[in-house]
VMD Tcl script that draws the C-alpha trace (Angstrom):
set ca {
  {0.00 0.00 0.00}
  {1.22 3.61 -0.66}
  {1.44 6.60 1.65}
  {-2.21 7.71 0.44}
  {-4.11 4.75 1.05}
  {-2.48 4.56 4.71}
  {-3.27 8.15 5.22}
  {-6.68 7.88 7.46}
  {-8.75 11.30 9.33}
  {-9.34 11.39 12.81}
  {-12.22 9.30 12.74}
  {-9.56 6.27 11.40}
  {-11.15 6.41 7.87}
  {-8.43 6.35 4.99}
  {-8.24 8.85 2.04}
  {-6.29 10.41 -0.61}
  {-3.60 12.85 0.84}
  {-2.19 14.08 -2.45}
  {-5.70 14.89 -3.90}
  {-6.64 16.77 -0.22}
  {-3.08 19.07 -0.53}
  {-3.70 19.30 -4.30}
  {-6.96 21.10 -3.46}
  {-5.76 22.98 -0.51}
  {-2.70 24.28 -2.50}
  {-5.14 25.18 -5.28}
  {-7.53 27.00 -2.37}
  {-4.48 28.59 -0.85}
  {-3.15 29.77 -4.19}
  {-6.31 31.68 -5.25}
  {-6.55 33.30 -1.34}
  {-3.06 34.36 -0.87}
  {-2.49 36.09 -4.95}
  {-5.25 38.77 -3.52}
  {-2.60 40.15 -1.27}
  {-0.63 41.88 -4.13}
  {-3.18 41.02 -7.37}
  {-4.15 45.01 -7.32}
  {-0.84 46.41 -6.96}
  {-0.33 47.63 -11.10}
  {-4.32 48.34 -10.72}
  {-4.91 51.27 -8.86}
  {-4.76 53.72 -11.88}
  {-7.38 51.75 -13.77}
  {-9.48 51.70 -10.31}
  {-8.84 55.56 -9.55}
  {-10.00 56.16 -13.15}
  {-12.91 53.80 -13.00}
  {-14.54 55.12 -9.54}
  {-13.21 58.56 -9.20}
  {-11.06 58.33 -6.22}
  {-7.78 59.66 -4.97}
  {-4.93 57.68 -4.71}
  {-5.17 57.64 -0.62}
  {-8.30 56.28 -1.01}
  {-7.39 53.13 -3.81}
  {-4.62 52.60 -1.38}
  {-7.54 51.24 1.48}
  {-8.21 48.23 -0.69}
  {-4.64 46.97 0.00}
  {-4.32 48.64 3.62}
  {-7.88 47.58 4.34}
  {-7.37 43.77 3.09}
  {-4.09 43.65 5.15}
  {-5.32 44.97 8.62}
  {-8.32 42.57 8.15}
  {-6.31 39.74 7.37}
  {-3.90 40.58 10.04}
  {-6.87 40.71 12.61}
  {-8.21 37.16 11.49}
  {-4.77 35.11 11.82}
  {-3.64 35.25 15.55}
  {-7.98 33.72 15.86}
  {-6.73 30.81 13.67}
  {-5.42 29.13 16.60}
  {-8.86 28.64 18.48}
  {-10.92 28.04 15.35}
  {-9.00 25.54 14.16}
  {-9.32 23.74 17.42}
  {-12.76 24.27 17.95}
  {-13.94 23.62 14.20}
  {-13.45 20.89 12.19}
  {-10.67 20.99 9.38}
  {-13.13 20.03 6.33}
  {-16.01 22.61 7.71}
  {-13.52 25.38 8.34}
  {-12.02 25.27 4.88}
  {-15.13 25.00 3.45}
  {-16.51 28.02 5.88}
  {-13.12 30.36 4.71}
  {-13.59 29.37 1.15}
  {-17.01 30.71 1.00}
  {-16.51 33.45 2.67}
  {-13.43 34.43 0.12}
  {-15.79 33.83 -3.02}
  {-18.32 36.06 -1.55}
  {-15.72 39.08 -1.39}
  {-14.34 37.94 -4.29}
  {-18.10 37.81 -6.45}
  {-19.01 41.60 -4.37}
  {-15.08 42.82 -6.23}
  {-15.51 41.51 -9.62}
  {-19.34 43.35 -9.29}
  {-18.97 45.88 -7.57}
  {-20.98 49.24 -9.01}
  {-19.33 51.62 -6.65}
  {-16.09 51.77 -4.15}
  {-17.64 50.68 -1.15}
  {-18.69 47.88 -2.12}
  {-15.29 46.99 -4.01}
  {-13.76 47.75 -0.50}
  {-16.20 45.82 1.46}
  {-15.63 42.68 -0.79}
  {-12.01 43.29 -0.57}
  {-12.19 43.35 3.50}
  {-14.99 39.70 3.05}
  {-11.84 38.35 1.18}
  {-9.34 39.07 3.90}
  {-11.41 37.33 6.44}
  {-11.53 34.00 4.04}
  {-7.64 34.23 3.41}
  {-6.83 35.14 7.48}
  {-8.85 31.65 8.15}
  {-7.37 29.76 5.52}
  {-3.86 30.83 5.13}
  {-2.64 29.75 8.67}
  {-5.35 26.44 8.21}
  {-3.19 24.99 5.70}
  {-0.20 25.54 7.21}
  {-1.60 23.76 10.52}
  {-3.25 20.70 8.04}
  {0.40 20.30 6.29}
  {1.79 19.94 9.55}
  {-0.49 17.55 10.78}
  {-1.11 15.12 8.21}
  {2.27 14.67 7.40}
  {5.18 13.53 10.61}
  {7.89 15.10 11.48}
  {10.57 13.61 9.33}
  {8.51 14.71 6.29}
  {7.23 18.00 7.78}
  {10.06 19.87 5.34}
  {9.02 18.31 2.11}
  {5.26 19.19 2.44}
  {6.33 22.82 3.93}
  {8.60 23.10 1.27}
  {5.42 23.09 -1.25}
  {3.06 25.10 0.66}
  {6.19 27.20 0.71}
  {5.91 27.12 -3.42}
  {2.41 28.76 -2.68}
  {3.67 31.52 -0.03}
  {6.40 32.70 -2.05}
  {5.00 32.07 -5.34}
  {1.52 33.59 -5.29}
  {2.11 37.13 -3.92}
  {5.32 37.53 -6.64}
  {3.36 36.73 -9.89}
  {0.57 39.07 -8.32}
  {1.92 42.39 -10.21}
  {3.14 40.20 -13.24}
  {-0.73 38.98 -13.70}
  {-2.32 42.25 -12.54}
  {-0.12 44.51 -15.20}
  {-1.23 41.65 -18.25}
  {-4.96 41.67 -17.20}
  {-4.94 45.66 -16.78}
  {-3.30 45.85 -19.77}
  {-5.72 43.25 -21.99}
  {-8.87 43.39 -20.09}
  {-10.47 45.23 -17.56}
  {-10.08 45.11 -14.22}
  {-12.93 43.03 -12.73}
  {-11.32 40.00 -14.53}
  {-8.63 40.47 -11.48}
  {-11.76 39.01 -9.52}
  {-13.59 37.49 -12.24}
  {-11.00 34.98 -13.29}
  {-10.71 33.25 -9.20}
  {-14.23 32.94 -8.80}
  {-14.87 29.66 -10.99}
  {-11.48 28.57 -9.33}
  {-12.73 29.29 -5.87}
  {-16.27 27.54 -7.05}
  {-14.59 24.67 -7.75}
  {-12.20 24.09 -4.78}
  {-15.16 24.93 -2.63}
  {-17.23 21.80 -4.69}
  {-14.04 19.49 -4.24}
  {-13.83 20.27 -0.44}
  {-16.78 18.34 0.11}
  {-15.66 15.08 -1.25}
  {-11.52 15.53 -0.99}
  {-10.92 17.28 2.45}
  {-11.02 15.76 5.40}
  {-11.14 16.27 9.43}
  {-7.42 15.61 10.36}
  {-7.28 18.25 13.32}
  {-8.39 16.43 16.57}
  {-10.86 18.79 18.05}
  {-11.78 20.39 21.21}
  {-14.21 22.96 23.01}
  {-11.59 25.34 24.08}
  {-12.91 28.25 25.77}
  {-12.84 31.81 23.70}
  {-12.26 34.94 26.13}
  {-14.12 37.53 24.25}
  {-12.13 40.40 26.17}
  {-8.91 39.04 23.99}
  {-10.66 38.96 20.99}
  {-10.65 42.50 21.24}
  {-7.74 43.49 22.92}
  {-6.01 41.48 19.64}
  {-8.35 42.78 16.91}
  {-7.44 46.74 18.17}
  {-3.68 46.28 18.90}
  {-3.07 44.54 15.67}
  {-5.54 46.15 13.42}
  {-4.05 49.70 15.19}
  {0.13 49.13 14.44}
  {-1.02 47.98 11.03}
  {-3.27 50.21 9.79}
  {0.08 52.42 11.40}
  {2.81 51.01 9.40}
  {0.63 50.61 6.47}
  {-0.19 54.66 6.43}
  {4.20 55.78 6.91}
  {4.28 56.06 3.18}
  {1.39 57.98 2.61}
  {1.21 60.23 5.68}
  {4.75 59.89 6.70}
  {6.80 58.93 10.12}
  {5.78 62.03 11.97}
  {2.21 62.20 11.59}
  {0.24 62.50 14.96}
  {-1.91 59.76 13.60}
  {0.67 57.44 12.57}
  {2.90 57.59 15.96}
  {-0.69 57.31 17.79}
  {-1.88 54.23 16.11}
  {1.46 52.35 16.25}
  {2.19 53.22 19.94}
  {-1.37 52.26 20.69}
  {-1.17 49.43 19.08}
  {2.03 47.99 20.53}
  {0.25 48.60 24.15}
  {-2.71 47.05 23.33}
  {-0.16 43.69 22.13}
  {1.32 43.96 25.43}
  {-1.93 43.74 27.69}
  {-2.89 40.60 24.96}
  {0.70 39.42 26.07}
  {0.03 39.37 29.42}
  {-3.46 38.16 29.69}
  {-3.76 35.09 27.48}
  {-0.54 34.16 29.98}
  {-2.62 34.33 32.86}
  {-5.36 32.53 31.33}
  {-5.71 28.70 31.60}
  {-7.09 27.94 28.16}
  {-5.87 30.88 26.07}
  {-6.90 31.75 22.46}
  {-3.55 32.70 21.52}
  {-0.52 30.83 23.25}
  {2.38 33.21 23.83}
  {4.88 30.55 25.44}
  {5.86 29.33 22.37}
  {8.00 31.86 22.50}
  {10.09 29.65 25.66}
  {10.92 27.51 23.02}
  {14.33 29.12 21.32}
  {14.07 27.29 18.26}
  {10.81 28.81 17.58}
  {12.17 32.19 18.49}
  {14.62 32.39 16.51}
  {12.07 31.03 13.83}
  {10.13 33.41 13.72}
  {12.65 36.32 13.65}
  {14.01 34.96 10.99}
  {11.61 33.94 8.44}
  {10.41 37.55 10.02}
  {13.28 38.71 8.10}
  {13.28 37.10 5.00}
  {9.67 38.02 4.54}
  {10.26 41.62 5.29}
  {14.08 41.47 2.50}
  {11.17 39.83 0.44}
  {8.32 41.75 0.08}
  {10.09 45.40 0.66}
  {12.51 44.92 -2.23}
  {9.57 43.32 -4.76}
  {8.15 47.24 -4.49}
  {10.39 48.48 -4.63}
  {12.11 47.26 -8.11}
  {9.17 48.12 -9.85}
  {9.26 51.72 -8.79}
  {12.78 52.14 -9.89}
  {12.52 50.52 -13.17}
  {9.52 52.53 -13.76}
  {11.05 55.52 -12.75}
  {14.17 55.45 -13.55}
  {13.90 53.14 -16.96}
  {10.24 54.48 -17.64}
  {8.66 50.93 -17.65}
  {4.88 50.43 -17.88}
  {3.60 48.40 -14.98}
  {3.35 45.08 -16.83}
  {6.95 44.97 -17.92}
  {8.51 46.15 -14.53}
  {6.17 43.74 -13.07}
  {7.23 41.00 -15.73}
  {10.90 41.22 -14.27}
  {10.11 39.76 -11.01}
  {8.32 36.64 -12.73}
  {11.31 34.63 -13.08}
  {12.81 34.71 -9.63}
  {9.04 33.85 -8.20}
  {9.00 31.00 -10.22}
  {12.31 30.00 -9.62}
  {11.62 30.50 -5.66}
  {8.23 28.15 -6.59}
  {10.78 25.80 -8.08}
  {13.20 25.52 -5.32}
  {10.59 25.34 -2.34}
  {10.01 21.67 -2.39}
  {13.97 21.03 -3.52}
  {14.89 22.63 -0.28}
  {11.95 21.30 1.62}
  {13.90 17.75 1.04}
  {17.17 18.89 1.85}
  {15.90 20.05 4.78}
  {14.05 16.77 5.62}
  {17.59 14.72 5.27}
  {20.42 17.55 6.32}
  {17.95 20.38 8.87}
  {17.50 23.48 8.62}
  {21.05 25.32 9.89}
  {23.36 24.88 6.50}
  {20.23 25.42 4.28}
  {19.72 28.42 6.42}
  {23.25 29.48 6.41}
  {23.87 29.44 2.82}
  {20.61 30.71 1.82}
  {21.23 34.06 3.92}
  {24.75 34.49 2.39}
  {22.95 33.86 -0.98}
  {20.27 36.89 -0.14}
  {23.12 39.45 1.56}
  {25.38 38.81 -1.51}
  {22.13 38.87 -3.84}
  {21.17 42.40 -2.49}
  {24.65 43.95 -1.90}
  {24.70 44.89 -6.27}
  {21.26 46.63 -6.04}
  {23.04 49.43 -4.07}
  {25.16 50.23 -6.70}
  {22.78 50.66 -9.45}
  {22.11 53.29 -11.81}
  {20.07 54.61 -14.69}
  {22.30 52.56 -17.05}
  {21.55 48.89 -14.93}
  {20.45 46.43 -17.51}
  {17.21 45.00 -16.75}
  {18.41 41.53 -17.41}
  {21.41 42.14 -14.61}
  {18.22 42.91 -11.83}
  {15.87 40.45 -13.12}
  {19.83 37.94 -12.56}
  {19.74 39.16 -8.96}
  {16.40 39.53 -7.69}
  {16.67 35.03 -8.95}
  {19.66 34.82 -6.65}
  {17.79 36.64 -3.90}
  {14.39 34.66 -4.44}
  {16.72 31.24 -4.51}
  {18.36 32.09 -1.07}
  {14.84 33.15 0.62}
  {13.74 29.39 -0.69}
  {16.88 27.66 1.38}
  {15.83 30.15 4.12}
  {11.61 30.52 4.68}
  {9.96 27.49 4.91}
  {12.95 25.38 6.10}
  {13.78 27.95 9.41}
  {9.85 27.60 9.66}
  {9.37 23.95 9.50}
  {12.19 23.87 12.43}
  {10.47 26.08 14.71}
  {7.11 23.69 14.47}
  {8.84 20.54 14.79}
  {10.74 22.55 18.13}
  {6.58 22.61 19.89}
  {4.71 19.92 21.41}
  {2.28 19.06 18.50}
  {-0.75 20.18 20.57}
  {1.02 23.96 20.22}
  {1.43 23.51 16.54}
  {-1.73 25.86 15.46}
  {-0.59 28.53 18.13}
  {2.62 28.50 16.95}
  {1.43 28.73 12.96}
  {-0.72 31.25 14.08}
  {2.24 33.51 16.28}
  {4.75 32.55 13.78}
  {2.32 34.30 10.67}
  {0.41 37.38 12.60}
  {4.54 38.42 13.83}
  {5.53 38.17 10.11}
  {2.38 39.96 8.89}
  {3.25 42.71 11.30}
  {7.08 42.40 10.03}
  {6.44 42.44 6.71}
  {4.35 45.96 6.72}
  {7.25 47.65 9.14}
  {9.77 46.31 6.39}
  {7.28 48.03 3.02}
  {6.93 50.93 5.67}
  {10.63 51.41 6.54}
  {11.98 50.50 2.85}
  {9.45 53.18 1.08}
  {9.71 55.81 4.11}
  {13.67 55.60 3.63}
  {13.12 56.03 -0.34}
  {11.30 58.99 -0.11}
  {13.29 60.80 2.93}
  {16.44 60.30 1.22}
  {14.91 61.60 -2.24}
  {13.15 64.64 -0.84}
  {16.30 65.67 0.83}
  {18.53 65.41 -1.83}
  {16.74 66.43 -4.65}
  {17.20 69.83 -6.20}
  {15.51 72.83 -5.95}
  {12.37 73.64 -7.98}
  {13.42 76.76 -9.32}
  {16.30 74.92 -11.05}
  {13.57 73.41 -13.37}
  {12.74 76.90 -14.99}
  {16.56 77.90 -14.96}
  {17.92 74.85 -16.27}
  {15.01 71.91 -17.09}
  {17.58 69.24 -18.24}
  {19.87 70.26 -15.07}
  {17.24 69.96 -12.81}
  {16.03 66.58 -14.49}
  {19.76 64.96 -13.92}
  {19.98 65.65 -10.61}
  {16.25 64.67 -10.18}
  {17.08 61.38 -11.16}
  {20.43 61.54 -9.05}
  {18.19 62.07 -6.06}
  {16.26 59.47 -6.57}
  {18.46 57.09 -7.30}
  {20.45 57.88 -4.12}
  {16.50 57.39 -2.15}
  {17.03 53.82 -3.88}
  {20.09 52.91 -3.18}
  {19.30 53.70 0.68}
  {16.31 51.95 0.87}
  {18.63 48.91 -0.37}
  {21.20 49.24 1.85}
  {18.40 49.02 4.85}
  {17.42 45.87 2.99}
  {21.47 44.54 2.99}
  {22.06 45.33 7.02}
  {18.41 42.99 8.01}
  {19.91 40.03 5.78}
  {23.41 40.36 7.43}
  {21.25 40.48 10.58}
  {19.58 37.27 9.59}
  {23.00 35.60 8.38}
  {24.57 36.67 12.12}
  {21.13 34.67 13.24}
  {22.01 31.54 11.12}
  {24.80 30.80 13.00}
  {22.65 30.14 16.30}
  {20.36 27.94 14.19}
  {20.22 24.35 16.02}
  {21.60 21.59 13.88}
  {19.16 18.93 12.74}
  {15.58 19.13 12.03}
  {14.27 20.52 15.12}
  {11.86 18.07 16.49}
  {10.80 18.47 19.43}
  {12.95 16.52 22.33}
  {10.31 15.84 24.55}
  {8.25 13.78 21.27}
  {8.83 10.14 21.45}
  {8.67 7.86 18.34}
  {5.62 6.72 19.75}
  {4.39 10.14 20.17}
  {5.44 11.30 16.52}
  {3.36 8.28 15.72}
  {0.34 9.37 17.14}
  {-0.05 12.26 16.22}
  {0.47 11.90 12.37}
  {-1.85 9.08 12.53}
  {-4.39 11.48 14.13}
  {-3.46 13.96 10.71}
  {-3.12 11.49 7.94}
  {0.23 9.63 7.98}
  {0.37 6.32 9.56}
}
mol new
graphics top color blue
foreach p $ca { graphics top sphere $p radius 0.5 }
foreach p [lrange $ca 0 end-1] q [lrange $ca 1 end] { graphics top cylinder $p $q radius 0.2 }
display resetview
């Protein structure tokens, strides 16, 4: 018999584990694109509804707050609800935001199907991750994170590349219209191909932390996410953040006072786990704050349309796609500390070139390095990650999936927010002043661009100091796969029999 047949639910009943992840990955892939699918669309949807750019800018903000809000809850629904009736549940909800987008007559609605999304993709993105590490044991946890990883990395970087061809070939609603028979039909599979494969309990919500987390994480990112448009020192960017961070601190505190809390902070004693989560933290941040920030430059400084500067970053996302399940087995035979090592040299070296560029920089020499950046976050993300899970007892496993993605939510929008705040400081300061333009237009043009390209090449070199950061971090990593000590063979055997693996 092959692994499939011996894979078997909670109830003991077998079924067909490639066909479940096949539909999951398919699920996930449709749920996690929405994060960056609009970024090359606001234009077309500033034209199309007659708003400002501020305004667009809440269908991103607005998606990410609500998304952020939804994960550290993952925890307690997924204990509470079972696996096959939550995905179903966070599916539905996703295609009914994503049917409201692809509809929508005016703004609000567009936003308000944008924020129905958000709560499908909060639910679902962390489920996954909790199902993968279930059904599969320990000693094959890095394979199967290695493909989810393929969906993590891969989705979110073709995003721009898909959103500049539709924009430019069709109109916008197909950005929505196109996932919704997808979505219809992973919802339709669900029902026959996913099954319940996290045990289940009645664990007791505290209402009082519900909110506590909804305000202190909505509030530092709906902070972070407003630095580039209203800047560091604006009353109600400092306000939000500070009040935020508070408001984390009191959730801190309470759910470890509580006996049965929604949202498990002492995951954090574990070390492996810490370090983690700081580092796939990291990457994330090096990730996501230098894919905006190539566009702008080659659209700015090489006068790219959107599609093409978009187009650039295709290859190393597929390449990253590629590589996620290679280094998912490596890490399965050799751990996580040399893949970790090497792929955080890779990413410092990778980055080091972009702040040198200038208005000369073939495009084919960035699209070269942002691969070899995208190839060391793949020996780096899912790898470090897998680690820190196998570090917890498996009944912390969804509190830990659900930590390990709300800190690197938060990370990733202080990394956009520092990257694009250090841009535009460095620009503004250096650029030259505007009654050079009447005096001398092509003068003031040169040293325009001068400017700007010195805003880019600090906003780089911020990038190049977090990855040495994470390669100093490497070095601490613990040798081997990470599973947890206190695990028994007996007890690794349990528990992926309770998830699918025999």
């Amino acid at each position: 018999m092959n692994q499939d047949q011996q894979a078997v639910d909670i109830n003991g009943k077998s079924y067909n584990r490639s066909l479940m992840v096949l539909v999951l990955l398919i699920g996930a892939f449709c749920t996690i694109l929405n994060q960056t699918i609009l970024s090359t669309a606001f234009p077309a949807l500033m034209d199309a509804f007659n708003v400002s750019t501020s305004t667009v800018q809440w269908l991103t903000t607005g998606f990410l707050m609500v998304n952020g809000i939804m994960i550290p809850i993952s925890a307690y629904l997924s204990s509470r609800f079972n696996t096959k009736g939550l995905f179903i549940i966070a599916m539905s909800i996703f295609e009914v935001g994503t049917v409201m987008s692809w509809l929508a007559p005016t703004f609000p609605v567009l936003l308000s199907g944008r924020l129905i999304q958000a709560v499908g993709v909060g639910i679902n993105m962390p489920l996954m991750q909790n199902i993968m590490l279930t059904i599969y044991p320990p000693e094959k946890r890095g394979a199967a994170m290695g493909v989810n990883g393929l969906v993590i990395g891969l989705a979110p970087a073709i995003g721009p590349t898909l959103s500049g061809w539709v924009i430019d070939n069709f109109n916008w609603r197909w950005l929505f219209g196109m996932i919704v028979p997808i979505a219809a039909v992973v919802i339709i599979a669900s029902f026959v191909l996913v099954k319940n494969v996290i045990p289940n309990r009645k664990p007791h919500l505290d209402i009082v932390s519900v909110i506590i987390s909804t305000l202190g994480f909505g509030s530092m990112l709906y902070g972070f996410s407003s630095v580039g448009d209203k800047g560091w020192t604006s009353p109600l960017v400092i306000s939000t953040i500070i009040i935020g961070a508070i408001l984390v601190c009191f959730l801190v505190l309470r759910q470890n006072k509580l006996d049965e809390p929604f949202l498990e902070f002492k995951v954090f004693e574990s070390k492996e786990f810490s370090l983690a989560t700081i580092l796939s933290s990291i990457v994330m941040m090096a990730m996501v704050g230098v894919e905006l920030v190539i566009p702008l430059y080659l659209q700015i400084i090489h006068g790219m349309s959107a599609f093409h500067s978009g187009l650039t970053l295709l290859f190393g996302a597929i390449f990253m796609g590629v590589m996620s399940p290679i280094t998912g087995n490596l890490f399965d035979r050799h751990g996580a500390k040399r893949l970790a090592i090497t792929g955080m040299f890779i990413l410092t070296v990778g980055t080091l070139p972009f702040a040198f560029i200038t208005r000369d920089t073939p495009t084919i020499y960035i699209v070269f390095l942002y691969a070899v950046r995208m190839f060391g976050i793949s020996m780096v993300m899912m790898p470090v990650t897998t680690a820190g899970m196998n570090s917890l007892p498996f009944n912390l496993i969804s509190h830990g999936t659900a930590v390990n993605n709300t800190i690197r939510q938060v990370a990733t929008s202080v990394g956009t927010a520092v990257m694009i705040s250090v841009l535009t400081n460095v620009t503004n300061s250096n650029k030259p002043a505007h009654s050079l333009l009447a005096q001398a237009p092509l003068q003031y043009k040169a040293k325009m661009f001068d400017a700007t390209l010195m805003g880019y090449h600090a906003a780089f070199w911020f990038a190049i100091v977090f990855s040495i950061i994470g390669l100093i971090l490497t070095f601490f990593v613990t040798s081997g796969n990470g599973i947890h000590p206190r695990i028994d063979s007996k007890d690794i055997i349990g528990s992926a029999d309770k998830g699918g693996a025999k």
